[in-house]
N, C-alpha and C positions, 0 to 999 in steps of 0.2 A: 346375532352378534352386531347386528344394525345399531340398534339402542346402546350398546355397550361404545358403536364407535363415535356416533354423532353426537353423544353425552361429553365423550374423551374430548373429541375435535374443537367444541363449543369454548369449554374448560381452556385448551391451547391456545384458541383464538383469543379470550381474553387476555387471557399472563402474555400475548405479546402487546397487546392493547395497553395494558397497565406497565409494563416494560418502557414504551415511549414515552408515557408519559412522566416517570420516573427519569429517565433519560433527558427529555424537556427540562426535569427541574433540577438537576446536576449542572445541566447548559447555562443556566440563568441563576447560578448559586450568586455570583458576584454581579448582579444585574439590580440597577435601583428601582426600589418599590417594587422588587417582582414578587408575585403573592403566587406560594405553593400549588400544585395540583394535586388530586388524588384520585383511584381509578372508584367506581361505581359499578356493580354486578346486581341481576338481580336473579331469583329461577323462574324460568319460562317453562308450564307444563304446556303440553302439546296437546292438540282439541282431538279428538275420538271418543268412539266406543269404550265404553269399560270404565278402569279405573284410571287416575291422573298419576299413573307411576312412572311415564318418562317426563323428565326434566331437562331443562339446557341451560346455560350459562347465557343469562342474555343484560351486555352490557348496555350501562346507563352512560346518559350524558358526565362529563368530570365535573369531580365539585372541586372546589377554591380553600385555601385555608387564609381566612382572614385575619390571623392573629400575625398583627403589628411586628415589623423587623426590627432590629437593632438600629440608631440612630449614630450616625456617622458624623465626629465634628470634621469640617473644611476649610473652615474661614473665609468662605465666599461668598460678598454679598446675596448673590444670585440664585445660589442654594437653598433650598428650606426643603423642610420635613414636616408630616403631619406629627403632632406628638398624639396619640391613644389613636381614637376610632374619627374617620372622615375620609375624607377626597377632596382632591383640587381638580375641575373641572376644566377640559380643555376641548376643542371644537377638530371634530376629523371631519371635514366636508360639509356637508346640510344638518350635521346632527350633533348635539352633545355627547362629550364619554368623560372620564373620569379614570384619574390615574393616580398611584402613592410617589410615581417618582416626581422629583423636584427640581432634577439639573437642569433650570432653566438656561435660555440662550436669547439675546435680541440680536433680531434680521437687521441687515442694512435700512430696512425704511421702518426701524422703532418697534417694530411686532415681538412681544415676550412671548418664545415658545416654547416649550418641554418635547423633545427627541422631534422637534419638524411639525408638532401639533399648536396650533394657536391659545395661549391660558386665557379663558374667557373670563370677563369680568363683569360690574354689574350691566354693562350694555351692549357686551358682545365682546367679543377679542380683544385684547388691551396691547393699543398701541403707545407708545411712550414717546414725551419730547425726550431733547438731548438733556443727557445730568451729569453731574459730575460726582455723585455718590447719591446712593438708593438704599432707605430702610425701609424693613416690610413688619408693618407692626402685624403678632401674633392674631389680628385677627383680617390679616390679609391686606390690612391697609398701604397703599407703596407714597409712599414720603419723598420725594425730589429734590435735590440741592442741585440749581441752575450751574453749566459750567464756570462760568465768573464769579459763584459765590451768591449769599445771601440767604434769603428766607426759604425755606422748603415751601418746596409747592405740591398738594395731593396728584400720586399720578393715577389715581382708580383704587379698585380692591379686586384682590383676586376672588374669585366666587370659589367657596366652601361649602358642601355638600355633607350630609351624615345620615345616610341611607339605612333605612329598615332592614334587618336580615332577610334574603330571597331576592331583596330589588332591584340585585346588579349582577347582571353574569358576564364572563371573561369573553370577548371575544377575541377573533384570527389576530385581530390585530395587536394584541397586546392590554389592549383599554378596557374599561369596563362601561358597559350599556346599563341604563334603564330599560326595562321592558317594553314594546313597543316604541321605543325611540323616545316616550317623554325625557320631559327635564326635569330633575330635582330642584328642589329651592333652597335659596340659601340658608346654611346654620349660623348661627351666632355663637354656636358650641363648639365649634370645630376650632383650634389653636395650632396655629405655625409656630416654626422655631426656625430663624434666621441663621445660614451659616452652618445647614447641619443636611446631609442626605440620609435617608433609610435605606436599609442594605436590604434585601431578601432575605424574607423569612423561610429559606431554605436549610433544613440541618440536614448537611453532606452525609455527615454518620448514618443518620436515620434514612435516608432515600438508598444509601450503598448498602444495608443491610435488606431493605423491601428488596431493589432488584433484583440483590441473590435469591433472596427466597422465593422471588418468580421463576427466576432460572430453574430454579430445583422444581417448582410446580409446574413447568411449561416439559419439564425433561418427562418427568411422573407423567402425562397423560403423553406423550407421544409413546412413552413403554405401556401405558394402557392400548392404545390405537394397534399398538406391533401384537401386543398379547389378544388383541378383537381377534387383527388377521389373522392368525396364527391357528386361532381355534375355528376359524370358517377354513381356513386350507383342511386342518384334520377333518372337520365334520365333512368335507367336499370327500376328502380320500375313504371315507366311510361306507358314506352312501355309495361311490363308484365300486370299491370293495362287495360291497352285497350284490 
């Protein structure tokens, strides 16, 4: 009944795995630029003698749903949104990462940053003089009106990225990595839109209907584990019998 339980348990141990993560993305339904998770399983046959007839549940790293959220008008200069496929590149410590959210913010000493991360531009983190209104042309360029008026003056370009499928995985923190810490380079393909946040691509329907049906498949193998022991107590009472 071994094989029967450690099959069951493997099977539980995921649907609570994919549970959380399902859970994660309920948490982050109204969260800007948040990009979906999804759980990854794969079967693990066990090395011996004989034939490969035990199996086990053996979960994989989570994958990402990439496909683009709904774009949110604001009216904030400071706001932008990618429209289709890209990233805007912002600096967390010694490394580049890359984010879809947009609700930018500047520090008291001029730094334009997205949730406390620095948005890198063509020469590093883009620090801005003072203005008095800011356009961000669609292809990241930021436009400066001095506070007393007059001619715009360029204050940098935000760096625009448009990553290969595979190139970018989520990390703890929220952002998305190159492999090995590289940097990506910039697209010329990639297009803002001023005035507009992306919402997550989370549909609440569709995550509330997975978790139930983890629920039901997390319940199903703990009543398999109860039905393992159940038939080791009989065969125990059997063999003590004879």
């Amino acid at each position: 009944m071994d094989r029967l339980l450690y099959t069951a348990m493997s099977g539980a141990q995921h649907s609570m795995m994919a549970q959380s993560i399902r859970a994660n993305n309920l948490a982050n339904a109204n969260t800007q630029g948040f990009r979906a998770d999804y759980e990854q399983a794969s079967a693990h046959f066990l090395a011996g003698d004989g034939l490969r007839t035990r199996a086990l549940a053996q979960s994989q790293p989570a994958g990402t749903n990439m496909a683009p959220g709904p774009l949110q008008p604001t009216g904030r200069d400071l706001d932008i949104a990618v429209q289709g496929e890209g990233f805007i590149a912002v600096q967390n410590g010694e490394q580049e990462a890359y984010t879809r959210a947009g609700n930018m913010l500047i520090s008291p000493e001029g730094a334009l940053t997205i949730n406390g991360y620095p948005v890198v531009g063509d020469g590093g983190p883009l620090v801005l003089p003072e203005f008095s209104k800011m356009e961000i042309g669609a292809d990241g360029t930021l436009s400066l009106i001095p506070p007393g008026g007059g001619a715009q003056v360029e204050g940098g370009r935000i760096k625009l990225v448009l990553p290969q499928a595979g190139d970018l995985k989520k990390g703890l923190d929220g952002l998305f990595h190159a492999e090995q810490g590289r940097q990506l380079e910039q697209d010329d393909e990639v297009v803002l839109k001023q005035g507009y946040l992306e919402g997550a691509n989370v549909n609440v329907v569709e995550e509330m209907v997975h978790t139930m049906a983890l629920g039901r498949q997390f319940e199903l193998q703990v009543n398999v584990m109860k039905a393992a022991d159940d038939q080791a107590r009989a065969g125990g009472r059997l063999i003590r019998g004879s």
